[in-house]
C-alpha positions in Angstrom: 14.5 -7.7 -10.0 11.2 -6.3 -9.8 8.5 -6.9 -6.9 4.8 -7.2 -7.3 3.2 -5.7 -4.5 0.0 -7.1 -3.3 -2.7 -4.9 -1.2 -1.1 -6.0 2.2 2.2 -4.5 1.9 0.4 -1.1 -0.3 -1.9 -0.9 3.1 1.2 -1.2 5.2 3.0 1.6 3.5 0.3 4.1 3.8 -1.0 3.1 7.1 1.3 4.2 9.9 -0.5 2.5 12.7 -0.4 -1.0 10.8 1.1 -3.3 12.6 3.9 -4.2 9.6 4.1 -0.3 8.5 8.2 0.0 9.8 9.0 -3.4 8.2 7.3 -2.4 4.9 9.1 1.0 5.3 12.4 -0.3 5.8 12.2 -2.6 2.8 11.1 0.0 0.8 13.9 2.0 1.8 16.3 -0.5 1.5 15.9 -1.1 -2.1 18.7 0.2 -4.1 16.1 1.3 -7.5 12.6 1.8 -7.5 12.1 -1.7 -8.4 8.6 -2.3 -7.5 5.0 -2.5 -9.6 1.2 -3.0 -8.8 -1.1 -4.4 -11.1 -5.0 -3.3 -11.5 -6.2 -5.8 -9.7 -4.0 -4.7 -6.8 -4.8 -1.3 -7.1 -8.5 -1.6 -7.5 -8.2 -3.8 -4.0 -6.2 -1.1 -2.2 -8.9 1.6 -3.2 -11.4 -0.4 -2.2 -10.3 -0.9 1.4 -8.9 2.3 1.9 -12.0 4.1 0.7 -14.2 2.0 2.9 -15.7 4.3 5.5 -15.1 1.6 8.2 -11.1 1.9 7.1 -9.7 3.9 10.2 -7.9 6.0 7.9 -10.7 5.9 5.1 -9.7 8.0 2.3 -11.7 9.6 -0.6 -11.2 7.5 -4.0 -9.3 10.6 -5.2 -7.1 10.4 -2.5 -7.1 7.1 -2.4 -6.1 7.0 -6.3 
């Protein structure tokens, strides 16, 4: 099975002051394969937000990418 990650749980896993970052941790740990995807859409959202100067932990679109 695969999972389809929307930008909540990408911010969660990069963020580790966000309030869900240990639960999206363990599940990502948890998994036996790799077994997860993003789409654009996703993607573009997670850039967006985490490239947003008000963002705590803003990062630069490279980074961010």
């Amino acid at each position: 099975m695969r999972f389809l990650l929307d930008v909540n749980v990408l911010l969660a896993l990069l963020d580790s002051e966000h309030v869900h970052h240990g639960k999206a941790m363990s599940w990502l740990r948890g998994l036996a394969t790799p077994s997860w995807a993003s789409c654009p859409t996703t993607q573009n959202g997670f850039i967006r937000i985490v490239s947003h100067s008000g963002y705590r932990q803003g990062l630069s679109v490279q980074a961010a990418v």
